[in-house]
N, C-alpha and C positions, 0 to 999 in steps of 0.2 A: 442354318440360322439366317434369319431374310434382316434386313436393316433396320428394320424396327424393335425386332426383338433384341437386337444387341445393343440402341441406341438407349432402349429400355432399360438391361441388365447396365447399363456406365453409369446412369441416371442411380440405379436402387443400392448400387456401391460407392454411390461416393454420397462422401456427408452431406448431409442439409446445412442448407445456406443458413437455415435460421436458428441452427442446434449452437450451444455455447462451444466454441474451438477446445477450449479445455478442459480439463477434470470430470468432464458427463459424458456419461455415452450410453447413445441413444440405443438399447439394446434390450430383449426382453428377459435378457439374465441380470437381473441387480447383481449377483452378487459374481464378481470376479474369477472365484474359483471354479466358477461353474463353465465360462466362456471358452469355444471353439477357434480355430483357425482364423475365423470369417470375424470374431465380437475382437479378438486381439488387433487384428488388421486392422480394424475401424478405428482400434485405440489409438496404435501409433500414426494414422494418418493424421487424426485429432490434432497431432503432437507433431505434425512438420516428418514426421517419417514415413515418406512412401515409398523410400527404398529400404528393405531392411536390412542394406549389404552398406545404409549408410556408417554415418559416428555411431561408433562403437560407444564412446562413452554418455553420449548422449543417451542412446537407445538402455543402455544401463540404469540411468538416472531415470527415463519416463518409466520403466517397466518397477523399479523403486517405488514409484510414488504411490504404486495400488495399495502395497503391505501398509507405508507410512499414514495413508490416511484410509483404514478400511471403512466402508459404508456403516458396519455397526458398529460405531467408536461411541460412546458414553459421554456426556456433557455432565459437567460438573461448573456450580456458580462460585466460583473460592472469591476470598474477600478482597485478596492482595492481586492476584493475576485475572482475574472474572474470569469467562465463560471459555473452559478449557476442556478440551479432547482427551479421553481415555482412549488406551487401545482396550479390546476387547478380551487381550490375555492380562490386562493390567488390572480389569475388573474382577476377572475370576480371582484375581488375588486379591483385590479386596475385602470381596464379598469371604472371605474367611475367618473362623473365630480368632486362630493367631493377628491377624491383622487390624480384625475389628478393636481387638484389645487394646491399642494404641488411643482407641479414643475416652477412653479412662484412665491416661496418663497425662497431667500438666507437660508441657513441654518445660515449665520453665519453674518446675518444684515448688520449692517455699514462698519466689517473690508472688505467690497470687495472696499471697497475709499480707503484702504492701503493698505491692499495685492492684486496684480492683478487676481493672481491664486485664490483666495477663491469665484468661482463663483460658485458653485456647491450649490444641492440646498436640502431642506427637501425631494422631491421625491424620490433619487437614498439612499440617509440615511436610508429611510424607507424601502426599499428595500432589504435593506443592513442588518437591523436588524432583520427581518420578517426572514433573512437567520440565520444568527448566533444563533437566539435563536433553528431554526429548529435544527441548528448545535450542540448544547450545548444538547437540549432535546433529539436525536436521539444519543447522544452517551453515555449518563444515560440509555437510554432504552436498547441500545446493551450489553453495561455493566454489569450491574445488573437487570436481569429480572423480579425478586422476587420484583421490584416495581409497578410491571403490570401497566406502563404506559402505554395508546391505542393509537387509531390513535384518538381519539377525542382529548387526553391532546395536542398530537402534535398540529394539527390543530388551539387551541385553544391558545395556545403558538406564532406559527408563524402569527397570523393573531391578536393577540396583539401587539406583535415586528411592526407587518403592519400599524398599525392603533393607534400607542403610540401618535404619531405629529398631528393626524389628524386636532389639534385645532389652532397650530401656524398662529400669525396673520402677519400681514406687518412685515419685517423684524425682523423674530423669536420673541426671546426674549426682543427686543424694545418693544414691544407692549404689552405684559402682565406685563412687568418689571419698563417701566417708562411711557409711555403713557396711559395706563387705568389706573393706580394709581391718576392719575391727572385729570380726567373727572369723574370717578366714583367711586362711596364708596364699600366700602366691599375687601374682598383679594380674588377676582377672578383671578385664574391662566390656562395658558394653557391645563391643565389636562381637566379642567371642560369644554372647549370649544370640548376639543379629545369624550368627552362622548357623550356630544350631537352631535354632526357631525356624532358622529359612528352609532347613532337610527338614522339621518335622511339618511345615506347611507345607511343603509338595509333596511327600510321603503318605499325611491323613488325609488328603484329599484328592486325592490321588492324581493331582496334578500331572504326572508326568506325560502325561497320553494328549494332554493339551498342549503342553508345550512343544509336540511333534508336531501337532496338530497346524502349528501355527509356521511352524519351522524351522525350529532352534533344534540343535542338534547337541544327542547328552550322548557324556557328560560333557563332553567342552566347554558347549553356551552354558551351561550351570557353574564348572569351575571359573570361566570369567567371571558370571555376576556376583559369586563368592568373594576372588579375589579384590572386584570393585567397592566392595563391603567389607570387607577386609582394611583393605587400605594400608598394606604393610609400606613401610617406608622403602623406596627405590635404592638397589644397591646394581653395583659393577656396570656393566651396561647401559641400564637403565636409568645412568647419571650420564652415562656417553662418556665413557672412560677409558671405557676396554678392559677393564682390568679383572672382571666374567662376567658367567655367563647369562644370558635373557634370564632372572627367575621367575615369569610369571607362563603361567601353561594355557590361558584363557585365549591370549591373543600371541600374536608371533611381534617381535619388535617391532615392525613395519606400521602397527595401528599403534605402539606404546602409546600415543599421544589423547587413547579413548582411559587408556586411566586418571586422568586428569580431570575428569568432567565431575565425579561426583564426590572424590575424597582426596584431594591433589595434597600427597606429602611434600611433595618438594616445595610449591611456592606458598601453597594453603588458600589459592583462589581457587575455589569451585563453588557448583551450584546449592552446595549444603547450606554453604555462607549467603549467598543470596537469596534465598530464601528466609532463613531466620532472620536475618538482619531487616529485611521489609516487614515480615509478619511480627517480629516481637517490637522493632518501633512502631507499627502500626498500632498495635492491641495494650504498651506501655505510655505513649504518647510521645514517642522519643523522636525525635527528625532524623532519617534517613538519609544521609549524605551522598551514597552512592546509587551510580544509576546502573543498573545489570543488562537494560536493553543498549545501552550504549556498546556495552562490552561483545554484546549480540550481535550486530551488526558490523564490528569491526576485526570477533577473532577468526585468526586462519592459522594455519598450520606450514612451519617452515623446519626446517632442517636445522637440527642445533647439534653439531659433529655427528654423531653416529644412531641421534634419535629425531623422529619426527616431534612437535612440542606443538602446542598452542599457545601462540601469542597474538597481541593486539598493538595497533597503533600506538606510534610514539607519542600522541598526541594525547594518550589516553591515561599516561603516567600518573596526573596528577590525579585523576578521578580515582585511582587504584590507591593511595593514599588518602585520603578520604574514606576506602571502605576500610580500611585498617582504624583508624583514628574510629570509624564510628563503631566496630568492637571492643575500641577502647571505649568508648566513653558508655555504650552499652555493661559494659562487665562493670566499672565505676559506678553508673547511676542505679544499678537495676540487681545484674545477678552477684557483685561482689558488695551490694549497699547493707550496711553494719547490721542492721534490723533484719534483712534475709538471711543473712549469714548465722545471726544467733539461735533465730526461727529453726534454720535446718543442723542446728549443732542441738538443740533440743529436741526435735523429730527424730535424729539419727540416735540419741541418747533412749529415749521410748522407746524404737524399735531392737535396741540392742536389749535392754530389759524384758521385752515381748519376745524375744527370738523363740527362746527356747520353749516357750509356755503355747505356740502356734503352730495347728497340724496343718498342711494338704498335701492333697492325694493327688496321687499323681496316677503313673503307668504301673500297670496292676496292680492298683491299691494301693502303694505301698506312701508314708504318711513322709513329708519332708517340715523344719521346721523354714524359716524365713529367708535363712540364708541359705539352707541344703535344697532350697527351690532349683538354684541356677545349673544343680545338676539333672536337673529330668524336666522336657521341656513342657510334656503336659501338666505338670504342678505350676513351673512356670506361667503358663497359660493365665492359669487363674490370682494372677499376683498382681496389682494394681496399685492406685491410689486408694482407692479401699479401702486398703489396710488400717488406715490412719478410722476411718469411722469404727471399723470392726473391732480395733481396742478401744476407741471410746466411750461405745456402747456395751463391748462388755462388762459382764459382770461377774467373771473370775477372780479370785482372790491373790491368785501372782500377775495378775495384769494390772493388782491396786496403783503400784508406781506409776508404771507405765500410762495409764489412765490420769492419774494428777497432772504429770509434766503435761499431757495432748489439752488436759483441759483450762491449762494455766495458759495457754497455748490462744485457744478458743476465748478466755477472758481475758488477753489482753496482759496476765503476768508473766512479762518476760525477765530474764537476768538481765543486770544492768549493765548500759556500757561503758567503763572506764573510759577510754581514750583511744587513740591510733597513733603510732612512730613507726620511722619507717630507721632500716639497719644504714651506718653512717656510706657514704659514696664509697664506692671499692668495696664494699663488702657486700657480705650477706649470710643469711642465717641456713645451714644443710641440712637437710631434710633428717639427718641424726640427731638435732640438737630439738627439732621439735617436740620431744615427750618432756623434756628438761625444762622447759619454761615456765610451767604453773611453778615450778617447786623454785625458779629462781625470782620470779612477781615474791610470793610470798616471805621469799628468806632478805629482801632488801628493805632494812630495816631503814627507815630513817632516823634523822641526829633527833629529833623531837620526839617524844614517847604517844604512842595508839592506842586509844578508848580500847578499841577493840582488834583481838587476833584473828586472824585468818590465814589459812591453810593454802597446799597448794590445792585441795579439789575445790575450793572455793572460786577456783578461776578456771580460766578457759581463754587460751590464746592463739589466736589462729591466724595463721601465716597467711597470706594470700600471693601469689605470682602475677604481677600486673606484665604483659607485654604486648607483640605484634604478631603470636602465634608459633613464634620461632626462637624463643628465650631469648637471649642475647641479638640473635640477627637481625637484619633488616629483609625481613621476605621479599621484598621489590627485587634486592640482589640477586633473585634468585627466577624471575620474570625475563621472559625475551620478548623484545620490539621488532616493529617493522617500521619504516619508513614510505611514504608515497611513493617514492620516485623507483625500490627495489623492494616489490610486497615479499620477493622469497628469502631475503636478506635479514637474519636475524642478529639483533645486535643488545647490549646490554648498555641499562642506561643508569647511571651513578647518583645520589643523594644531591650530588654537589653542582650539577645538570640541569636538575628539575629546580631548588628553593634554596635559600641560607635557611629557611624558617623552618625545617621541617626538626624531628626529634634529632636529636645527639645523642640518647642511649634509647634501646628501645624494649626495655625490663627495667622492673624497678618490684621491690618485696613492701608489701603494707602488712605491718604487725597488730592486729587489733585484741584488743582485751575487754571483757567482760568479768563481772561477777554474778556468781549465784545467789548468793547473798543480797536482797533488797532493799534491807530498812538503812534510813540514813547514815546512819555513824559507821555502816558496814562500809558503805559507796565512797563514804570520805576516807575513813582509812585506807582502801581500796587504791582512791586513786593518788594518794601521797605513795601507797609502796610501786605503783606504776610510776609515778614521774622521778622517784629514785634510782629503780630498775634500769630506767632509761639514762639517767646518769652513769650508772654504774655500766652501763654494756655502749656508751658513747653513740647512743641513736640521738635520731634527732627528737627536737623540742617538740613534744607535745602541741598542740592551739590554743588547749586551755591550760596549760602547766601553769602559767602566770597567776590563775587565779582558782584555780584546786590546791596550789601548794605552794603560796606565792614566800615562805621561807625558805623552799628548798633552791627553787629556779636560780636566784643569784651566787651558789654554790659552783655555777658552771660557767666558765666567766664567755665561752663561744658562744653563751644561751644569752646573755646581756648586750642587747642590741640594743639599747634604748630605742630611740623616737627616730631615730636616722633612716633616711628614705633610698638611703644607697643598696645597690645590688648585694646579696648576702653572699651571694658566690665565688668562694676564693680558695683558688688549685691547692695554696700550701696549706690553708687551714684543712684542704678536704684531704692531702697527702696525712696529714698531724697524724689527723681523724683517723684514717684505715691503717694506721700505724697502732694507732691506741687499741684500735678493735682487734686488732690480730695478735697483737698482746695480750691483750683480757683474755682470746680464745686460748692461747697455748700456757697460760697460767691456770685458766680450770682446765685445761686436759691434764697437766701435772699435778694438782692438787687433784683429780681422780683417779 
């Protein structure tokens, strides 16, 4: 070889001065998996690597980034996060009929009859999550390399995010929440329907030869995205306890900290939450108080006893309060508001009436009614919002009921709503005592005599659970921090720390009532045996008791606040109170 030709070959191997140093290369294989000894070389020199006996963990991370962002990745324009990257295994799951199905599901059931804007639906959510989690995992992996996350954890991450909903039935949460409770025994929840849907979408479509294809390895990478879909609650270990063993098979303890990205039991921050929380204030009109890109850029992952955890800056406490509060005030304005609430107690009533009178078919024919869907997932398949048209339009003769309530529904006659109280401080009402209410509304006669009777099916009262996710707790407690000065240093930061102002309880029970009965002397009797009811079981006052039943109010002398502008809040009156109520309770368990 004479000096030209080899002065030649130093020139034709090394990069062009004018090529982009990064992410491109200059190579006549677009597509990566196709590339040689000689298209690799060129990569890593791209990338500051022209020894490859350099960092280890570097050479890790550039050889990462070809899977993370493959050249056929799918752009999609969403409303809330704009122009975002699919991976190209996350399409093929789209593009399928189990998945497409989501987009004939309301995300947010009944409130699209009150808010106009909440038409949006589980499809674009799921979408939406499948990114964020991408989001969350890919900026741990850029971060800190030394957790040698690969492109399987990715993958296996965003295509949980994809496939978290896949179970949601007729208008979401209706239907695992109050209409299968009522047709069938056991606590079957949406989770367990997202499982099965997810084996029969890789099974009918024969997915699995793709997912080799890409480089997930089964079963494993499948029982983690299960698990991450799952979302069982963290025991032994898995709390960093010690006290047993790792229970999850997906991943080994060493990554626990990738179960936290899309369904986080323990603190209940993850990206399921940020996502709904932007897209349902956005499409309700609600203000978003929390920012998720802040949280992006700040979490890392540190050592908490015996588990790796993702935490965020201390600085970041308060914003993490603020996403809690706008859950709350989300479930307040929107999914717990009296008119939604009555909306999906009269849907779930319809569709219990319809149960029995509705065939589909499923796997080999064989015919399920509404509720015997969640057992076979191709009948499942075809279950939707729908439903709600397909009785209305029918014109069966046992679907008569059913048909009036949807269409009373569609005009605008709703049951009427009595009132709200809530159970006195220290207590609360157990979930055994909830079928006993209509029949105690009705039997609370008051001192003054009623036009009219009413019964207990004439009512309809429903409990609601106001909290922070975590009944009783304060989820923050259950968050780890870092600090600037020691980022691997995780520490816990207390209520009393961060605000005076922040909540002092963080659950609280709203009891709301309705009647079925509309015409006026029904509503006024109605809400005199309510504001007696409420005497009698020592809740609190009514808003309008004053003046729905302004003989009874001054019967209760804690209710007689006159015109005084002073604080209502006082320990012994509220000790009296859950004194009084826990006596009422252990008086009707004896008289029963």
């Amino acid at each position: 070889m004479n000096k030209g030709e080899s002065s030649k070959r130093r020139r034709s191997s090394s990069p062009d001065r004018g090529s982009p140093k990064r992410g491109v290369l200059q190579s006549s294989k677009s597509n990566y998996q196709e590339w040689d000894v000689e298209d690799v070389c060129r990569f890593l020199r791209m990338h500051g690597l022209g020894n490859i006996l350099g960092d280890r963990l570097k050479l890790i991370k550039c050889i990462n980034t070809l899977r993370q962002n493959p050249i056929d990745a799918k752009v999609f324009n969403d409303p809330i996060h704009g122009h975002i990257e699919m991976h190209p295994l996350l399409v093929r799951i789209i593009d399928t009929p189990q998945f497409q199905r989501l987009r004939f599901i309301k995300q947010l059931g009944g409130v699209y009859f009150v808010y106009p804007g909440a038409s949006h639906n589980r499809f674009e959510h799921s979408i939406g999550v499948a990114h964020l989690a991408g989001q969350l995992v890919k900026a741990l992996c850029g971060r800190q390399p030394e957790l040698q996350i690969n492109h399987r954890d990715i993958l296996c991450v965003q295509i949980a995010g994809l496939c978290h909903d896949l179970g949601h039935g007729p208008f979401s949460h209706l239907f695992d929440g109050k209409f299968i409770p009522q047709r069938r025994k056991g606590n079957w929840k949406h989770e367990d329907a997202s499982l099965a849907m997810f084996d029969h979408l890789i099974n009918t479509n024969g997915l699995e030869v793709v997912l080799l294809s890409y480089g997930l390895v089964l079963p494993e990478d499948v029982e983690f995205i299960k698990e991450q879909i799952q979302g069982r609650p963290t025991k032994g270990n898995a709390a960093g306890d010690g006290s047993e063993a790792w229970p999850y098979k997906g991943r080994t303890q060493e990554k626990g900290f990738l179960y936290e990205i899309v369904a986080n039991k323990r603190s209940g921050i993850d990206v399921d939450k940020w996502d709904y929380f932007a897209r349902d204030c956005h499409h309700l009109g609600i203000r978003n108080n929390f920012d998720f890109e802040r949280f992006l850029k700040f979490a890392r992952v540190c050592e908490v006893g015996d588990m790796k955890r993702i935490c965020t800056r201390d600085k970041e406490v308060g914003d993490l309060y603020n996403m809690f509060h706008t859950r709350n005030t989300l479930h307040r304005r929107a999914y717990q508001h009296r008119v939604v609430n009555i909306i999906e107690s009269m849907i779930t009533e319809a569709l219990v009436l319809a149960d029995p009178h509705i065939q589909i078919v499923g796997k080999n024919k064989e015919k399920y009614t509404i509720s015997e869907s969640i057992e076979d997932m191709e009948a499942y398949t075809k279950l939707t919002d729908n439903i709600f048209e397909q009785i209305l339009n029918s014109s069966k003769p046992e679907l008569q009921k059913a048909r009036e309530i949807l269409n009373n529904i569609i005009c605008r006659k709703l049951y009427k709503w009595i009132g709200e109280t809530q159970p006195a401080p220290g207590t609360k009402i157990d979930p055994e005592e909830f079928e006993e209410l209509s029949d105690e509304v009705a039997a609370a006669f008051p001192s003054t005599p009623l036009d009219v009777q009413l019964c207990a099916e004439d009512f309809i009262v429903n409990v609601v659970r106001m909290d922070y996710g975590m009944k009783e707790k304060n989820p923050i407690n259950k968050m780890r921090f870092y600090c600037k000065s020691d980022p691997n240093l995780a520490i816990k930061i207390r209520k009393g720390q961060v605000s005076q102002m922040l909540p002092v309880r963080f659950t609280e029970q709203l009891i709301q009532v309705y009647c079925k009965k509309t015409d006026d002397q029904s509503v006024q009797a109605a809400q005199k045996l309510f504001v007696q009811w409420c005497i009698n079981r020592d809740f609190t006052k009514p808003r309008d008791g004053d003046i729905v039943a302004p003989e009874l109010t001054p019967l209760k002398s804690e209710w007689n606040s006159g015109n005084s502008d002073s604080d209502d809040s006082n320990p012994r009156e509220e000790l009296q109170s859950s004194r009084r109520a826990n006596s009422y309770k252990s008086k009707t368990k004896l008289f029963q």
